[in-house]
N, C-alpha and C positions, 0 to 999 in steps of 0.2 A: 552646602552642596544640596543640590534639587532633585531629585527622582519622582519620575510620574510613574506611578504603577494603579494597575487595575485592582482592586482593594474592596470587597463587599464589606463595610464594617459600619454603623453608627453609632460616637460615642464621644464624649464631650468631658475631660477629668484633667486635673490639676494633680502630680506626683511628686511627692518631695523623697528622696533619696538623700541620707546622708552616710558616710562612707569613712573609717579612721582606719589606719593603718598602723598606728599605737596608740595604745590608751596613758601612757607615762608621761604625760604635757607638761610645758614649764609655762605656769600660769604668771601674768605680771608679777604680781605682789607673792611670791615665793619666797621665804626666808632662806637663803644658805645657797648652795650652790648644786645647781641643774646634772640630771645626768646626762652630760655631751650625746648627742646624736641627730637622727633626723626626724621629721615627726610629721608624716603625709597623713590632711584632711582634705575628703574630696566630699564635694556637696551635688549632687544630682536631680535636676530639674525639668519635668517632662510636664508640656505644656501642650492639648490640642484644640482644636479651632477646628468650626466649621462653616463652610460657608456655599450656599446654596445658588446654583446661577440657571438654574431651568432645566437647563439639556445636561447638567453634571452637579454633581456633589464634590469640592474641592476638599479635605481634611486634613489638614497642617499640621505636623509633629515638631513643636520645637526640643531640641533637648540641650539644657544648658548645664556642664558640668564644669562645677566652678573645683580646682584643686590647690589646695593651700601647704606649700613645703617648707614647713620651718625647722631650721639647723641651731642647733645648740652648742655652743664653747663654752670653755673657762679659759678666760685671760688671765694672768700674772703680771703684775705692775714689776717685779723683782721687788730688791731690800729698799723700802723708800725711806730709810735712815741711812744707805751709802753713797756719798756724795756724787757719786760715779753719775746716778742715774738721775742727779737735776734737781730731787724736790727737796734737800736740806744742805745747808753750808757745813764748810768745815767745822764749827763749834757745834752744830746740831748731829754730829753721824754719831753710829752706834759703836762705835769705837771709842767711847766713853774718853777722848782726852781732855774736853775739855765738861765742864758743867753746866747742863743743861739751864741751871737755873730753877726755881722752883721757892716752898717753901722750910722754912728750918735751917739748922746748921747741915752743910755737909763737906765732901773733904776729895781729892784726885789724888790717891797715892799713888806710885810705883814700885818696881823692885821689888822686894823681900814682902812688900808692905802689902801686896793684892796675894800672896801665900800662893793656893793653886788656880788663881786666874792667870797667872805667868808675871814675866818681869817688865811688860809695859805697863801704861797707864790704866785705873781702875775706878771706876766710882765708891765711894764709902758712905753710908747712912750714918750719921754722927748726933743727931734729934734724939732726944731720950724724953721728948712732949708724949701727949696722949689725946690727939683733938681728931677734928676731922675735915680731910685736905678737903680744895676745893672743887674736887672732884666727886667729894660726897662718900669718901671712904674713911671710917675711924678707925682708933687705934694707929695715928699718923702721929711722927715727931719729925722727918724729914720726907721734902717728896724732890726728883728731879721730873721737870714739864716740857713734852717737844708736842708743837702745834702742826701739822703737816696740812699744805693745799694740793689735794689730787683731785681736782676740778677735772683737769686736761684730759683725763680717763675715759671721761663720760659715761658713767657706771647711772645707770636706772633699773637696769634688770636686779638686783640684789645679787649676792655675793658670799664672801667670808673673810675673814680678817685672820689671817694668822702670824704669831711672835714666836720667837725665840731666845732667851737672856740664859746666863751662865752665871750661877750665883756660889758665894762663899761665905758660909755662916759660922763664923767662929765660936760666937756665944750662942749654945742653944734657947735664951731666953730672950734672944732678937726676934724678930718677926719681919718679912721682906712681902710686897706684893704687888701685880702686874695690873692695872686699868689702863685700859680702851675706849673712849668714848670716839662714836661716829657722826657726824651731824651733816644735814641737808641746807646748807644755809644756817637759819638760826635754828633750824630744828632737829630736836636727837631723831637720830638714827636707832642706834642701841647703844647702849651703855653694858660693857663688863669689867667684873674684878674676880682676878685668881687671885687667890692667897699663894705663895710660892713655897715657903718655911712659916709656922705659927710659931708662936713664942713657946718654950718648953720642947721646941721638938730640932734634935741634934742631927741636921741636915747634914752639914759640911760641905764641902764643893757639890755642887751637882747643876747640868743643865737642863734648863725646864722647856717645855714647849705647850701652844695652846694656840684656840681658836676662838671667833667669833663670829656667829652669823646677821648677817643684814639683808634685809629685803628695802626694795625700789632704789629710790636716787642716793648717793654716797660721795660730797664734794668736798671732805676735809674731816682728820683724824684728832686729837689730842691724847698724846700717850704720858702715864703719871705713873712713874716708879716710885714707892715710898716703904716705909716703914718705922721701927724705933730700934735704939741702941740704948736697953732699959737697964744693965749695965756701966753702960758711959764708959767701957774699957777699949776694944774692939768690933764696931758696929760692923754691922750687914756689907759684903762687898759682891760687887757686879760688872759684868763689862759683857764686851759682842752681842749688842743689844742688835735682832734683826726685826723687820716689819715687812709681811707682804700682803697684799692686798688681792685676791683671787677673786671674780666676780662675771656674771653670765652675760655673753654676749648672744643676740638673739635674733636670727637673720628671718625673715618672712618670703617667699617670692608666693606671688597668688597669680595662676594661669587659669584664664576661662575660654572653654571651647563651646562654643553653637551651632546647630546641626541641624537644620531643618528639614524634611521629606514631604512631600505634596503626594499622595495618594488621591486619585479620584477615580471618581464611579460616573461612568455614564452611561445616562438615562436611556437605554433600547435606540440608539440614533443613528448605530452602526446598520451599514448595506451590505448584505454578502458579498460583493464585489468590491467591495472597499478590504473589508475583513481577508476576503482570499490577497487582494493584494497586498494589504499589510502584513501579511503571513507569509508570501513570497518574497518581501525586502528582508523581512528577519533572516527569512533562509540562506537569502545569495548573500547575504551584509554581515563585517562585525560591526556591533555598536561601540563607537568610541567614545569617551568621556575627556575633555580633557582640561586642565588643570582650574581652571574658572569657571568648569561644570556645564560647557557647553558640549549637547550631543551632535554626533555624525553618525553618519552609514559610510564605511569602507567596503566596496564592493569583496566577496572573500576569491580569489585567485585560487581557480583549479589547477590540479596538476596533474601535468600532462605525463602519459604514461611513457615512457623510450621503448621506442619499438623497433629492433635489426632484426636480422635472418637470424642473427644468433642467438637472440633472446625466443623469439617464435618457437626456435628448433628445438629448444631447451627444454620450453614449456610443453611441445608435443611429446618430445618423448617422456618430460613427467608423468602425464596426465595416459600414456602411451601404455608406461608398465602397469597403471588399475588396469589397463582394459588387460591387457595380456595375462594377470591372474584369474580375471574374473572368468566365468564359466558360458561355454559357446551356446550364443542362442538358436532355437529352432530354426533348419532351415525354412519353414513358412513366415519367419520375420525380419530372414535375411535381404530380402526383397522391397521390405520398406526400409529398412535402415539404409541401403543404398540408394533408393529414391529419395528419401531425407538428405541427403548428404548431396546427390546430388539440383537438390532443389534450393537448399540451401548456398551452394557455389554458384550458379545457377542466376537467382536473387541477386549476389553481393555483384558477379559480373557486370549482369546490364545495368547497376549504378552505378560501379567503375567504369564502367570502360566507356566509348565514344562510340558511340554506332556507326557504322559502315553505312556510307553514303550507296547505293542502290543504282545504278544507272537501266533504264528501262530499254530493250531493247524498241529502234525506229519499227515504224508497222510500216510496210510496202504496200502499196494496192493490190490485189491479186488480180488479175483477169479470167471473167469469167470464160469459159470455154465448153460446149458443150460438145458429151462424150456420143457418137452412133453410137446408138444399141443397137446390135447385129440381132436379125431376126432369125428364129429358129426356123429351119425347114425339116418337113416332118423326114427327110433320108439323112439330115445329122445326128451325130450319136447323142446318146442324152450321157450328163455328168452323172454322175452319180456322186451321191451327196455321201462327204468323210465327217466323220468322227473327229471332234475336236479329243486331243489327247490327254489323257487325265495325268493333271499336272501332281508329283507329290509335296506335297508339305512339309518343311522342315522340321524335325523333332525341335521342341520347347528346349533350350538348357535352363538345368538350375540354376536360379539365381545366386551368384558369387558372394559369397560371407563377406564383407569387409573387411581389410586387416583391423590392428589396434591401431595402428597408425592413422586410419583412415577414421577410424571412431574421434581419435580423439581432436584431430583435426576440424569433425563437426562439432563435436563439444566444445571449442574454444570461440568458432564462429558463432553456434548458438546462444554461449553466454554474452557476446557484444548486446548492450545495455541499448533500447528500441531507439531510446533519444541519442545516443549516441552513433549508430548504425554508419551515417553518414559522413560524419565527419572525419579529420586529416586521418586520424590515427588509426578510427575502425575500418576506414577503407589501404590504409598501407597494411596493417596486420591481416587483411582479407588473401590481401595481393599474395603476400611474404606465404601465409599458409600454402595455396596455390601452387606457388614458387617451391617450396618444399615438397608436396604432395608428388609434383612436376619433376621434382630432384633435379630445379633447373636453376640450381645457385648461382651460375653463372649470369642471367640475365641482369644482374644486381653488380657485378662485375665491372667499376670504371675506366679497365685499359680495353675496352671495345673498342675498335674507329671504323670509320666506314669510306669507302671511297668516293674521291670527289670528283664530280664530272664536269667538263668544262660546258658552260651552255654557251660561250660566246657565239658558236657556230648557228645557235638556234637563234639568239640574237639579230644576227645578221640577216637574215632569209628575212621576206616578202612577200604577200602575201594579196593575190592580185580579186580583185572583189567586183559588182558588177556595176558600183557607184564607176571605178576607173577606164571600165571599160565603155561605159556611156559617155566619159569625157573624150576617148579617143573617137569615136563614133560622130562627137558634135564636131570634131576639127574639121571634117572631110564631107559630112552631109548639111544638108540647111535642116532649120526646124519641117518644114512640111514634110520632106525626106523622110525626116529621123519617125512626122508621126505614120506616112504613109505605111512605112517600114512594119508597123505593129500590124498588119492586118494580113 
């Protein structure tokens, strides 16, 4: 998006902004497992430019805010020893019925024979060796071995490995215990071994639990139960062996927004005439912007005020009861406030209204005539000269106070705005006042009518002129006649 704006500034910088919204990250290579959430990084790039063209200085603001939201889970493979879920057969589940296989002697009792693992089937340690399995754990005489492929997972963010087994140590001088190796193709992952019961220590049934953690890629398990039966009477027993595999899944979305503003300055170019009418588009226009960042001027629509008899009257008498508290002015000023008022009504008239067409009375010739002057003879009486009679003058009246009525009536007229004066609405609100002032509601009245005359009778008539009287003239005389005739 583009804005030109008038901008006195010179400055030329490169800002780097960077922005987290947690600092608790799950970095690739993590051992173990992530704390599930969201993890907003926003990186903030403010870049200007300038660029000089003669008559303006253009300066470009780009801002690039890059935001990076990355979500964190923990997946659950479930028991990848129960055959339910695909990655081991029936002789591979943790259901111990059949034997994993492995190295040393060992034994699948049931019934009576697994004591408190119940009366199905059980694994039994039966090895009374003392070596070290292939898993790299000693103190082994028998081990059972399940390989697992959980490739399909797609585990690279790292994870944890947790078991579960239920064991039953009859002889406290047996020893039981749980390895986990993890590997990447041919490469370990991690390697662990819990000891579960040591030799010498009087377990009895008890179920055990435990973890393991791994960081990055994770395609495949080998789990090694072993131990000895040192003894040789009743070895180590075990069953409800589970395995799950929990590991981080780790989602990225990265959204960049760019922003750019053109600020320019220019160079003293503008003409006051130019300037005032750029100032008067602003005025009468809103600026539009619209979705592609293109501008317009939308002319702005005044509004027009409603103006009846009834809003008028309303307003006078508002404006009616200030005048009626306020305090009566000298009679010496009541004389121009009624000239005011009526200069003002006065004004609004001869705008409104249509002047009266004027007809001039025709001028007649006079004839001169002259008057005898009768001569005085010394035996007639003389006049005697009268006294013109001394006319009197009418007393002055005081000048009539205005009502309130009559105040506020000019007040409403005088407030009409100069540009305005003229137009529909300040000359109907002139009228209407008038019309009130007038207390002549009725002229506003539409069931008026007027009566209608018939003019056909004027129609009719004729109109005799002295073109038609010289046609009758030529029927009856010749031309020499008709010119003799003029003299």
């Amino acid at each position: 998006m583009y804005n030109k704006l008038l901008y006195l500034k010179l400055c030329l910088f490169l800002l780097l902004v960077s922005f987290y919204s947690k600092a608790d990250t799950c970095l690739p290579d993590v051992e173990g497992l992530c704390t599930p959430g969201v993890t907003i990084e926003e990186d903030v790039t403010v870049e200007k430019t300038e660029e000089d063209k003669g008559t303006e200085i253009i300066y470009t603001t780009t801002t690039t805010t890059t935001t990076t939201t990355t979500t964190v889970t923990n997946e659950d493979s479930g028991d990848i020893l129960d055959g339910d879920n695909d990655y081991v057969t029936t002789s591979k589940e943790g259901d111990m019925d059949y034997d994993w296989g492995g190295q040393g002697p060992a034994n699948i009792p049931s019934g009576n024979s697994c004591y408190g693992l119940g009366s199905d089937k059980c694994a039994q340690i039966t090895g009374g060796g003392n070596s070290t399995s292939n898993m790299g754990v000693d103190g082994m005489g028998t081990t059972f071995v399940n390989t697992i492929d959980i490739s399909d997972l797609s585990i690279d963010k790292g994870g944890q490995v947790r078991y579960s087994i239920k064991v039953d140590k009859q002889d406290a001088q047996d020893r039981i215990y749980m390895h986990i190796t993890g590997t990447n193709g041919g490469t370990t992952v991690f390697s662990g071994t819990d000891v579960l019961s040591e030799s010498g220590v009087s377990s009895g049934y008890q179920s055990y639990n435990g973890a393991f953690d791994f960081s990055g890629v994770l395609k495949s398990l080998t789990i090694e139960i072993g131990g000895r039966d040192i003894n040789l009477a009743i070895g180590p027993l075990f069953d409800d062996v589970s395995v799950n595999v929990f590991y981080n899944v780790i989602n990225t979305i990265i959204e960049q927004q760019i922003t750019s503003v053109e600020e320019i300055v220019y160079l003293n170019i503008f003409d006051p005439v130019e300037i005032e009418y750029a100032t008067e588009i602003i005025e009468f226009n809103d600026v539009v912007v619209d979705d592609a960042g293109d501008v317009s001027f939308e002319p702005i629509e005044p509004q027009q005020e409603e103006v009846s008899y009834e809003t008028v009257e309303v307003e006078i008498q508002e404006i009616q009861t200030d005048f009626e508290v306020d305090i009566p002015e000298p009679e010496t000023q009541m004389a121009e406030v009624e000239m005011e008022i009526e200069a003002e009504l006065e004004e609004t008239i001869e705008v409104a209204s249509v002047e009266e067409i004027k007809e001039e009375p025709s001028e007649k010739p006079v004839e001169e005539t002259k008057e005898e002057v009768p001569v005085e003879s010394e035996n007639s009486p003389k006049t005697v000269e009268e006294k013109p009679e001394e006319v009197e003058e009418p007393e002055e009246k005081p000048a009539k106070e205005p009502s309130a009525k009559e105040k506020a009536a000019t007040k409403i007229v005088k407030d009409i705005d100069d540009k305005e004066r003229y137009d529909d609405t300040a000359q109907t609100k002139t009228l209407l006042v008038m019309q009130i002032l007038g207390d002549t509601k009725t002229f506003f009245t539409p069931t008026q009518s007027f009566t209608e005359v018939d003019v056909g009778e004027y129609l009719n008539k004729t109109l005799e002129d002295q073109y038609g009287m010289l046609f009758d003239m030529a029927q009856e005389n010749t031309i020499q006649e008709m010119i003799n005739g003029q003299y």
